[in-house]
RODREN-523746 format. One record per residue: residue number from 0; residue in three letters; chain; x, y, z of N, C-alpha, C in turn. Coordinates in nm, 3 decimals, decimal comma, padded with zeros to 5 digits, always signed. Example, Ala and Ser with C-alpha at 12.3 -4.5 7.8 and 13.67 -1.06 7.14 Angstrom:
<recs>
+-----+------+------+---------+---------+---------+---------+----------+---------+---------+---------+---------+
! pos ! code ! unit !  n.east ! n.north !    n.up ! ca.east ! ca.north !   ca.up !  c.east ! c.north !    c.up !
+-----+------+------+---------+---------+---------+---------+----------+---------+---------+---------+---------+
!   0 !  ALA !    A ! +01,319 ! -00,569 ! +00,780 ! +01,230 !  -00,450 ! +00,780 ! +01,320 ! -00,330 ! +00,780 !
!   1 !  SER !    A ! +01,285 ! -00,225 ! +00,708 ! +01,367 !  -00,106 ! +00,714 ! +01,290 ! +00,003 ! +00,787 !
+-----+------+------+---------+---------+---------+---------+----------+---------+---------+---------+---------+
</recs>
This chain:
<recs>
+-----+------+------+---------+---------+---------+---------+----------+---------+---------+---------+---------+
! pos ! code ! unit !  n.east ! n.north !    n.up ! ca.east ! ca.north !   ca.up !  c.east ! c.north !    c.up !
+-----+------+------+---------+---------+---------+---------+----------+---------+---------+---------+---------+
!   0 !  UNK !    A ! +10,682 ! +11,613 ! +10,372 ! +10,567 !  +11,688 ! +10,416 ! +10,529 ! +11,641 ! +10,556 !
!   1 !  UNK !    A ! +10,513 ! +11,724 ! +10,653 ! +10,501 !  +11,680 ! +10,774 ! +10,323 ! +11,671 ! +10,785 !
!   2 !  UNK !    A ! +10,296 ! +11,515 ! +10,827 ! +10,148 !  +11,538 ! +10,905 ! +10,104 ! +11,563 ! +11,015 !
!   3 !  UNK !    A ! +09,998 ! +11,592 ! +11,005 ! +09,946 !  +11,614 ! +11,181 ! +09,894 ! +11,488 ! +11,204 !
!   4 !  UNK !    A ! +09,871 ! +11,436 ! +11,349 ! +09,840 !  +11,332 ! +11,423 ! +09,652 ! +11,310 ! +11,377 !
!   5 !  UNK !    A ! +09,618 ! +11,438 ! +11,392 ! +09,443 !  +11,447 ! +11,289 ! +09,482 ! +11,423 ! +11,174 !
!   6 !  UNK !    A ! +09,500 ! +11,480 ! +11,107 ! +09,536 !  +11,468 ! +10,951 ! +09,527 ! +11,305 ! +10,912 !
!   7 !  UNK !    A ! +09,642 ! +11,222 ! +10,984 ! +09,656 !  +11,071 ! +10,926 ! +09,507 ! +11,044 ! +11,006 !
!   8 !  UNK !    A ! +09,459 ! +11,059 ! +11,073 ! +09,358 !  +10,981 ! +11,170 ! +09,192 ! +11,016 ! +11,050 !
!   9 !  UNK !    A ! +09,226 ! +11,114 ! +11,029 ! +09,106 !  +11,135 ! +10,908 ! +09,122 ! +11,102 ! +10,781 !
!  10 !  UNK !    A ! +09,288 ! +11,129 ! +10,736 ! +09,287 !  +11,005 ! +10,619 ! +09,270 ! +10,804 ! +10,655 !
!  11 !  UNK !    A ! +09,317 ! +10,750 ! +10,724 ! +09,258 !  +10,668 ! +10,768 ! +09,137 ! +10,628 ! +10,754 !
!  12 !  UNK !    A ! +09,037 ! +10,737 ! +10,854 ! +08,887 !  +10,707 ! +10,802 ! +08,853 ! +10,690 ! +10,702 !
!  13 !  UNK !    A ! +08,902 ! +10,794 ! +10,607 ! +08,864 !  +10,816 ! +10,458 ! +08,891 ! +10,693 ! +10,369 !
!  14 !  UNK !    A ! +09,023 ! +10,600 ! +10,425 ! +09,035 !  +10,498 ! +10,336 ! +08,971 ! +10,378 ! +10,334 !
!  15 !  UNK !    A ! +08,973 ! +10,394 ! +10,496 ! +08,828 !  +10,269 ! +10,528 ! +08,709 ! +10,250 ! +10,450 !
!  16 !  UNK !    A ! +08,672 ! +10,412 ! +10,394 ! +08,547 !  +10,454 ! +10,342 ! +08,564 ! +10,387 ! +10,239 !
!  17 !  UNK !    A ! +08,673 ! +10,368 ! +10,158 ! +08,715 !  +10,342 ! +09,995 ! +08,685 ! +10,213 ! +09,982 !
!  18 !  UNK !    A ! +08,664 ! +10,110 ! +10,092 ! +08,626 !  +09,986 ! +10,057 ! +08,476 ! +09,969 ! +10,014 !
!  19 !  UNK !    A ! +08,498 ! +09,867 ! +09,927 ! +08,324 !  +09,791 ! +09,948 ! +08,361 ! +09,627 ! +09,982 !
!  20 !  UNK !    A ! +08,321 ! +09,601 ! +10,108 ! +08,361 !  +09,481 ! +10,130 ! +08,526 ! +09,474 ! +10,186 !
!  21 !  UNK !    A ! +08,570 ! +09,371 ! +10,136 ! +08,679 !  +09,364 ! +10,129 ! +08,813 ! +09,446 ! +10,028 !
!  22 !  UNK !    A ! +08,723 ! +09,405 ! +09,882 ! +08,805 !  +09,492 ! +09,805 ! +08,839 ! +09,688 ! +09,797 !
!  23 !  UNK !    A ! +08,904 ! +09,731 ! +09,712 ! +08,884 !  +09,856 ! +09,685 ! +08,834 ! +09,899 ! +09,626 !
!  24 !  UNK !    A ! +08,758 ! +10,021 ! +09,627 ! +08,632 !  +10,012 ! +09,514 ! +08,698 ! +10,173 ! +09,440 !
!  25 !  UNK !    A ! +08,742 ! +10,159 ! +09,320 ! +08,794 !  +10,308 ! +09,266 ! +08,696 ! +10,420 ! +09,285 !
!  26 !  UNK !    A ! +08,586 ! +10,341 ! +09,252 ! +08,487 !  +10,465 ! +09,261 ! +08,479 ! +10,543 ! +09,377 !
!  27 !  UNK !    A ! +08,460 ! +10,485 ! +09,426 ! +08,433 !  +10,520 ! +09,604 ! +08,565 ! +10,619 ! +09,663 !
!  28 !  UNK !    A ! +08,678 ! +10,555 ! +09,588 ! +08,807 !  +10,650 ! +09,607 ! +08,766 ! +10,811 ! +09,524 !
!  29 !  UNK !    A ! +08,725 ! +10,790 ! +09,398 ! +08,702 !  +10,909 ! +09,307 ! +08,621 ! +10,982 ! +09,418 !
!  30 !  UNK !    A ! +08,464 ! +10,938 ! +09,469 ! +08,415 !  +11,029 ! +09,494 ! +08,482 ! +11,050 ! +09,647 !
!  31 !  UNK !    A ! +08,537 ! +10,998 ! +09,698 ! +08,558 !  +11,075 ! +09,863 ! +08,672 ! +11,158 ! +09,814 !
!  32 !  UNK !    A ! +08,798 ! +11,157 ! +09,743 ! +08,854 !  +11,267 ! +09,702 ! +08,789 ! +11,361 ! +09,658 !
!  33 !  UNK !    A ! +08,693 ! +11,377 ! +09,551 ! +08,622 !  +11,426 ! +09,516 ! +08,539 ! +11,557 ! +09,636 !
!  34 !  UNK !    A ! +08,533 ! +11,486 ! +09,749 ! +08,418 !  +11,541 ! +09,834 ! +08,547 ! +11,616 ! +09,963 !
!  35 !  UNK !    A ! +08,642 ! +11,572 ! +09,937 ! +08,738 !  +11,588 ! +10,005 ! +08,786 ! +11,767 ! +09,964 !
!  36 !  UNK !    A ! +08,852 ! +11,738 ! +09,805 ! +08,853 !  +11,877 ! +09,785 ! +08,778 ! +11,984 ! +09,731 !
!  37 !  UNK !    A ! +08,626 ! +11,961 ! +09,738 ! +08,518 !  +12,038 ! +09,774 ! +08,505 ! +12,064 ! +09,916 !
!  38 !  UNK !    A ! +08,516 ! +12,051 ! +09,969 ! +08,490 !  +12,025 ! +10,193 ! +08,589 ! +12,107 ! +10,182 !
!  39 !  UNK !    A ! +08,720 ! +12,096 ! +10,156 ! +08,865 !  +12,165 ! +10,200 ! +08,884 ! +12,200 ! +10,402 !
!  40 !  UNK !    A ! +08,858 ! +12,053 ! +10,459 ! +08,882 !  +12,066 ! +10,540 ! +09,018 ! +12,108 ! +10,609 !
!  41 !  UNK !    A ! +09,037 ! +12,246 ! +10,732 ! +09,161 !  +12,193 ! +10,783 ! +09,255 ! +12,074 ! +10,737 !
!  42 !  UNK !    A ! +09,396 ! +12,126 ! +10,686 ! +09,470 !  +12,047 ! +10,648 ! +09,455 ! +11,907 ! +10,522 !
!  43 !  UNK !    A ! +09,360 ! +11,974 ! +10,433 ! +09,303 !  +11,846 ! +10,348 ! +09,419 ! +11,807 ! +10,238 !
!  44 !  UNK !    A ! +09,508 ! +11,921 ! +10,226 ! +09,631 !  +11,875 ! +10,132 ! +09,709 ! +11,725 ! +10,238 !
!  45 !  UNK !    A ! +09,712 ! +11,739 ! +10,308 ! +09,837 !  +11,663 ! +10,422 ! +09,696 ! +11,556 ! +10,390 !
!  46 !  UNK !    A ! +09,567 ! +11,572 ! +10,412 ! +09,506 !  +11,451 ! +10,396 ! +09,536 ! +11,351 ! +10,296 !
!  47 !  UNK !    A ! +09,478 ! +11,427 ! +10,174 ! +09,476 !  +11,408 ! +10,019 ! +09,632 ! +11,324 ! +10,026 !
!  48 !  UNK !    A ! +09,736 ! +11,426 ! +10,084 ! +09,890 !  +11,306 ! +10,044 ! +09,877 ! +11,164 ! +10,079 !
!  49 !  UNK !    A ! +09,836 ! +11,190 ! +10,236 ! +09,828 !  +11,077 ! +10,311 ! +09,764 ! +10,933 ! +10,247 !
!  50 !  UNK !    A ! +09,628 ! +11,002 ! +10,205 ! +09,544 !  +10,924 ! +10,133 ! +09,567 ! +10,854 ! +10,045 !
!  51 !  UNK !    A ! +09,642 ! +10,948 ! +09,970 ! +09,692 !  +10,844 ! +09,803 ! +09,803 ! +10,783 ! +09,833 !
!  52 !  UNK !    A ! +09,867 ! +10,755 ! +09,956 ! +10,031 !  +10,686 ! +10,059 ! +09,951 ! +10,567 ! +10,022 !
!  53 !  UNK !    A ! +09,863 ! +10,516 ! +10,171 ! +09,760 !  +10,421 ! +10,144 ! +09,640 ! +10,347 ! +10,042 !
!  54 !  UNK !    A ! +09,608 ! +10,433 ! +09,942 ! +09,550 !  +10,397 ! +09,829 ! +09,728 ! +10,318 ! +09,775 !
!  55 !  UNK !    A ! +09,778 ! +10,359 ! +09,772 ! +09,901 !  +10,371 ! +09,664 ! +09,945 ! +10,179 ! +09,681 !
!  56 !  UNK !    A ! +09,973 ! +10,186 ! +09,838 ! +10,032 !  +10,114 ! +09,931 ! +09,927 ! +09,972 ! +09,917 !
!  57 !  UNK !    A ! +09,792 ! +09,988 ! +09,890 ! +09,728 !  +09,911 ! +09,908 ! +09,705 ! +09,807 ! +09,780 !
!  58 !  UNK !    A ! +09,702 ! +09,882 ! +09,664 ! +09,710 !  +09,857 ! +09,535 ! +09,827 ! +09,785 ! +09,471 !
!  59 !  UNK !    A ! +09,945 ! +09,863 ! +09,551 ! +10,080 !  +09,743 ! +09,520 ! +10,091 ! +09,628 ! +09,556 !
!  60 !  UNK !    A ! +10,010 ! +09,606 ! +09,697 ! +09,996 !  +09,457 ! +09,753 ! +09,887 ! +09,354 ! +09,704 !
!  61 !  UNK !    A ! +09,801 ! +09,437 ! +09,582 ! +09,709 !  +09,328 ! +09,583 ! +09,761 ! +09,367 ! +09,384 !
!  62 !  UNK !    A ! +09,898 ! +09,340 ! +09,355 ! +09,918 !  +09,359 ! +09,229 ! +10,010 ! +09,196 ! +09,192 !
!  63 !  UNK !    A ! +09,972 ! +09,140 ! +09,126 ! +10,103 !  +09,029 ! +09,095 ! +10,137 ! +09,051 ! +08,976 !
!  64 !  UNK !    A ! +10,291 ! +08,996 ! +08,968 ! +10,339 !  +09,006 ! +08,892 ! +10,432 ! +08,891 ! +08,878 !
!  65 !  UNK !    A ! +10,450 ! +08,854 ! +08,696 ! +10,502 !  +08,725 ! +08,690 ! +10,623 ! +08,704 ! +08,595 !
!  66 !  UNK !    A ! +10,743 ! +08,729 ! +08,607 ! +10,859 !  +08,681 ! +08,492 ! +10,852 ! +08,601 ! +08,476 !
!  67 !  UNK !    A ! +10,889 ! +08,578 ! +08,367 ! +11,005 !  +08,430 ! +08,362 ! +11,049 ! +08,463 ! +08,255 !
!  68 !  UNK !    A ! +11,185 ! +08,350 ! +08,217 ! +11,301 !  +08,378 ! +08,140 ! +11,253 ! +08,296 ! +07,991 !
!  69 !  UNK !    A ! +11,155 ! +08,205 ! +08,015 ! +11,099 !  +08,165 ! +07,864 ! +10,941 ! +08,207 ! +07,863 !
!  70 !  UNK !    A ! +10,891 ! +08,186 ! +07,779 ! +10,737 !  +08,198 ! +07,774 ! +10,679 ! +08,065 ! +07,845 !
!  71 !  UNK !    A ! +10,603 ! +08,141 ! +07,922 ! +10,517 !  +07,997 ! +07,986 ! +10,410 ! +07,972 ! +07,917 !
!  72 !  UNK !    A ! +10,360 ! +07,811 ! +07,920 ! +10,265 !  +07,765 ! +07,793 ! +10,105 ! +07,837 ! +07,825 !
!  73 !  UNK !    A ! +10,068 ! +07,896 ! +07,950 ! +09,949 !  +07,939 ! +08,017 ! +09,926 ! +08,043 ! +08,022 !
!  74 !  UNK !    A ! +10,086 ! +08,124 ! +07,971 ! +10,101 !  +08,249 ! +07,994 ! +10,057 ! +08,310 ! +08,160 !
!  75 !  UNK !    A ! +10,112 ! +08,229 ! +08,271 ! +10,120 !  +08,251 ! +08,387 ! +09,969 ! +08,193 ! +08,495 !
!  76 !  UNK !    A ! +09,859 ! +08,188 ! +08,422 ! +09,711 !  +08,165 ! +08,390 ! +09,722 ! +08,096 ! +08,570 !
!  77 !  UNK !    A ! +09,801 ! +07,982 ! +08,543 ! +09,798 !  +07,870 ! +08,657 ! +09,890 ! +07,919 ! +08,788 !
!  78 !  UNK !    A ! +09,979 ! +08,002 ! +08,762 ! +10,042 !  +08,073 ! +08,905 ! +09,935 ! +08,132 ! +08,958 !
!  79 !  UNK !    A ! +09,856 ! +08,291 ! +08,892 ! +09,787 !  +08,336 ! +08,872 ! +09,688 ! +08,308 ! +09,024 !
!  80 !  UNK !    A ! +09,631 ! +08,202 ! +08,907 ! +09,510 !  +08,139 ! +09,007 ! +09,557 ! +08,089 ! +09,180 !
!  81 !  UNK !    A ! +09,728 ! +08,066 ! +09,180 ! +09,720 !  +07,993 ! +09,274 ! +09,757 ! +08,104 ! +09,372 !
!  82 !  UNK !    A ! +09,773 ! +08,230 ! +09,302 ! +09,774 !  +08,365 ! +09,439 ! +09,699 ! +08,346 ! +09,470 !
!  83 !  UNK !    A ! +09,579 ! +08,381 ! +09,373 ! +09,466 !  +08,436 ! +09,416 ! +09,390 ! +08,366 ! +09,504 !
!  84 !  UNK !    A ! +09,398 ! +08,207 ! +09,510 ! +09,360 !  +08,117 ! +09,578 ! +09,404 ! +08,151 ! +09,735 !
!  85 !  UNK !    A ! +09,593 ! +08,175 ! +09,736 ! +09,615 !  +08,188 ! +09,865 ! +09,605 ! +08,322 ! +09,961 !
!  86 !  UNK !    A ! +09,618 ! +08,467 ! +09,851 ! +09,598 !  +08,596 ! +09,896 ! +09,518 ! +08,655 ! +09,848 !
!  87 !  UNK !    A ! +09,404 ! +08,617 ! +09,752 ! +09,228 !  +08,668 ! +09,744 ! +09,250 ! +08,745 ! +09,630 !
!  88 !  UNK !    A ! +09,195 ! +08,793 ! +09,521 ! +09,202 !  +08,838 ! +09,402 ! +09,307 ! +08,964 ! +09,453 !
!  89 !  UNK !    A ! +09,303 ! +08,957 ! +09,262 ! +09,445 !  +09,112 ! +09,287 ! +09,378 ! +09,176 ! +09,154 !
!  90 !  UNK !    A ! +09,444 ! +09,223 ! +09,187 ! +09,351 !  +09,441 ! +09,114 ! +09,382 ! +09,443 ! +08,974 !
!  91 !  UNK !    A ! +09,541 ! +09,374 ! +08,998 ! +09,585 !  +09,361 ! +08,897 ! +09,673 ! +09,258 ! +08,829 !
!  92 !  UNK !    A ! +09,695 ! +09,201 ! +08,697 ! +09,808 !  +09,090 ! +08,721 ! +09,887 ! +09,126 ! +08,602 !
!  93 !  UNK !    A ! +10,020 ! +09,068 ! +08,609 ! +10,114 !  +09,165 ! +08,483 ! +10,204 ! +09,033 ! +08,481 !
!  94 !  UNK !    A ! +10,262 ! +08,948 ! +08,360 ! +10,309 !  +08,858 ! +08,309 ! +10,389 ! +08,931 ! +08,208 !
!  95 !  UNK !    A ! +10,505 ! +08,897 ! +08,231 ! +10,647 !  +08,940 ! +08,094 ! +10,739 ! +08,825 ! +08,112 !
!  96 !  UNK !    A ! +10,821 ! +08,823 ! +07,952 ! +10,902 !  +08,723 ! +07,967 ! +11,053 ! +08,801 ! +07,941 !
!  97 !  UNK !    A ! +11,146 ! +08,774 ! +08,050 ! +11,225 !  +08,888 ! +08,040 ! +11,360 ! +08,768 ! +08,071 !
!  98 !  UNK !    A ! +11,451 ! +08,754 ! +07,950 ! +11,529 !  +08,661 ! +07,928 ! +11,641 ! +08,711 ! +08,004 !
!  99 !  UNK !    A ! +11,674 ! +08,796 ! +08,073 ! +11,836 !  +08,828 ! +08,183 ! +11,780 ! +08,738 ! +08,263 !
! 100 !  UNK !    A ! +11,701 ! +08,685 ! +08,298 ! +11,668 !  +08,595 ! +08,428 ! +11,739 ! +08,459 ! +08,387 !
! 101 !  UNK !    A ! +11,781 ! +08,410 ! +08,294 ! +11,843 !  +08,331 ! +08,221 ! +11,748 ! +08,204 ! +08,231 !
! 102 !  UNK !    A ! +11,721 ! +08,169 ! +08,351 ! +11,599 !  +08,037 ! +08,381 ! +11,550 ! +08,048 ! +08,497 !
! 103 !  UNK !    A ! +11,396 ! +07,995 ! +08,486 ! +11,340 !  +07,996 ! +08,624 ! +11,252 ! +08,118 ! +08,623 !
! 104 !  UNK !    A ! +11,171 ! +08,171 ! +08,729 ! +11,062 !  +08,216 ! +08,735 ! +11,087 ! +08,344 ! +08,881 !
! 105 !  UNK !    A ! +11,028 ! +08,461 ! +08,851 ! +11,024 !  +08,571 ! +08,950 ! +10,885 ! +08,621 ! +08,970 !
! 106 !  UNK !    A ! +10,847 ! +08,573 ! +09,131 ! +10,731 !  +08,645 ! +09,137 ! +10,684 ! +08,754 ! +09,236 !
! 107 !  UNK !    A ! +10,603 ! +08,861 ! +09,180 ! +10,611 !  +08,975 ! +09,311 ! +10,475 ! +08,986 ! +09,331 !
! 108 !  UNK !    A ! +10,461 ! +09,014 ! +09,462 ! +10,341 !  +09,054 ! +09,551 ! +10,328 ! +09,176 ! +09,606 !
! 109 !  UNK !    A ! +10,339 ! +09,297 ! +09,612 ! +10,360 !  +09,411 ! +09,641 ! +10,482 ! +09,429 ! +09,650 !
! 110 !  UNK !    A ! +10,553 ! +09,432 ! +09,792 ! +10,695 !  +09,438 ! +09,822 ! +10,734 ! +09,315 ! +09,837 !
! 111 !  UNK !    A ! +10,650 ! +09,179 ! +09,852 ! +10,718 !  +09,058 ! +09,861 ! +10,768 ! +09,022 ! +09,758 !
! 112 !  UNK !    A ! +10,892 ! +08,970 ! +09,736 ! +10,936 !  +08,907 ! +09,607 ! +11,009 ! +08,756 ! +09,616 !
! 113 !  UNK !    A ! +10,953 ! +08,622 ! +09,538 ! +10,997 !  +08,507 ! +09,522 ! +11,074 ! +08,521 ! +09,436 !
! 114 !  UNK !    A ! +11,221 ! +08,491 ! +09,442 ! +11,322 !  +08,511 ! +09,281 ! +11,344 ! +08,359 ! +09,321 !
! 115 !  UNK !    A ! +11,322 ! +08,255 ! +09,170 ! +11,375 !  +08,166 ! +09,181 ! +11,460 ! +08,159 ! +09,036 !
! 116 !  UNK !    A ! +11,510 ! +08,253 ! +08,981 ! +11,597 !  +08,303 ! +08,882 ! +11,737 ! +08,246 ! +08,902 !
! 117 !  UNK !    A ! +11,782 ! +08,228 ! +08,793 ! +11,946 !  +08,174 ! +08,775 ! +12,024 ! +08,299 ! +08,791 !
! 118 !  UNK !    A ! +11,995 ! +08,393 ! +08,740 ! +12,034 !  +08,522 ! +08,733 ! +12,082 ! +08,567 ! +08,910 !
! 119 !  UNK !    A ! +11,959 ! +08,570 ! +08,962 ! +11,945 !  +08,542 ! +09,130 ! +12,043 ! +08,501 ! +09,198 !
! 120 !  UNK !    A ! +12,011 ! +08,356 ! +09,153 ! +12,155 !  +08,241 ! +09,251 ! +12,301 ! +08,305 ! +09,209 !
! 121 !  UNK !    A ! +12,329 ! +08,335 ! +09,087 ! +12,435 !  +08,385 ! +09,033 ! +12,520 ! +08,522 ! +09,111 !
! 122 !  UNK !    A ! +12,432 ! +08,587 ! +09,122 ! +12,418 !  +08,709 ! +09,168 ! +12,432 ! +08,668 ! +09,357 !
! 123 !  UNK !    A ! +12,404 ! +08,588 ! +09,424 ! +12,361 !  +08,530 ! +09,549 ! +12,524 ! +08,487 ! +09,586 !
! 124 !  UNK !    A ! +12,551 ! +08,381 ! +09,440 ! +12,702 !  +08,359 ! +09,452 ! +12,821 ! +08,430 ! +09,443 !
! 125 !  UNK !    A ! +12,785 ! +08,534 ! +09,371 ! +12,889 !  +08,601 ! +09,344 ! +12,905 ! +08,717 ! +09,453 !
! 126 !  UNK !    A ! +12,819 ! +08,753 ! +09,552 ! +12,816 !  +08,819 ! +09,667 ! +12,878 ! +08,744 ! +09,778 !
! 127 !  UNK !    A ! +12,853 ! +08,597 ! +09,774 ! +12,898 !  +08,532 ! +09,894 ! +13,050 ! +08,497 ! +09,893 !
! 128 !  UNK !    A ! +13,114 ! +08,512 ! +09,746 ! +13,243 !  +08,448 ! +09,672 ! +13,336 ! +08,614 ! +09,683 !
! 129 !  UNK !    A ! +13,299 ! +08,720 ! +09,658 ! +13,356 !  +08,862 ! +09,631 ! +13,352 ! +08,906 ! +09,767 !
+-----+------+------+---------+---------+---------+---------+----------+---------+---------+---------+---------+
</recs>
């Protein structure tokens, strides 16, 4: 979908609007969409896409997420804290224990990802060896 150069510049505004503070505030998202496609400004579909790009975009980065290949005794509790300590609460947090990792621990931050997985190195080796 092609945007216009207005289009992103008013979704923009609009997302600025979505904060309270620092965080994101859903509500605040509900009602400016909300007011968005009541208004039906020029080009508000190309907005509306734009909008939920950056809602979308913003929400993945403040999401952690935690494997590991056994159950941890905290159930992740103590990683957890030590994001949030270094990159400020997250929206959301998601802990699974997912045994292909064979040992060791995978953690994601939006698009950042720490693999310190056996599975990983394995996979690391067998690219550098093939």
């Amino acid at each position: 979908m092609k945007i216009t150069r207005q289009a992103r510049r008013q979704a923009k505004a609009l997302f600025r609007l979505c904060f309270d503070g620092e965080a994101l505030d859903p509500g605040r998202v509900r009602r400016i969409v909300a007011a968005l496609f009541d208004q039906k400004p020029r080009g508000y579909l190309s907005i509306a896409h734009r909008l939920r790009q950056l809602v979308a975009h913003q929400v993945s980065e403040k999401t952690f997420s935690i494997e590991s290949a056994v159950p941890l005794p905290d159930q992740g509790a103590s990683l957890f804290a030590a994001l949030e300590a270094r990159y400020g609460s997250a929206l959301d947090k998601r802990y699974s224990v997912q045994p292909a990792l064979i040992g060791g621990i995978r953690i994601r931050k939006g698009s950042t990802v720490w693999d310190g997985s056996i599975s990983q190195k394995l996979q690391t080796l067998e690219a550098t060896i093939g």
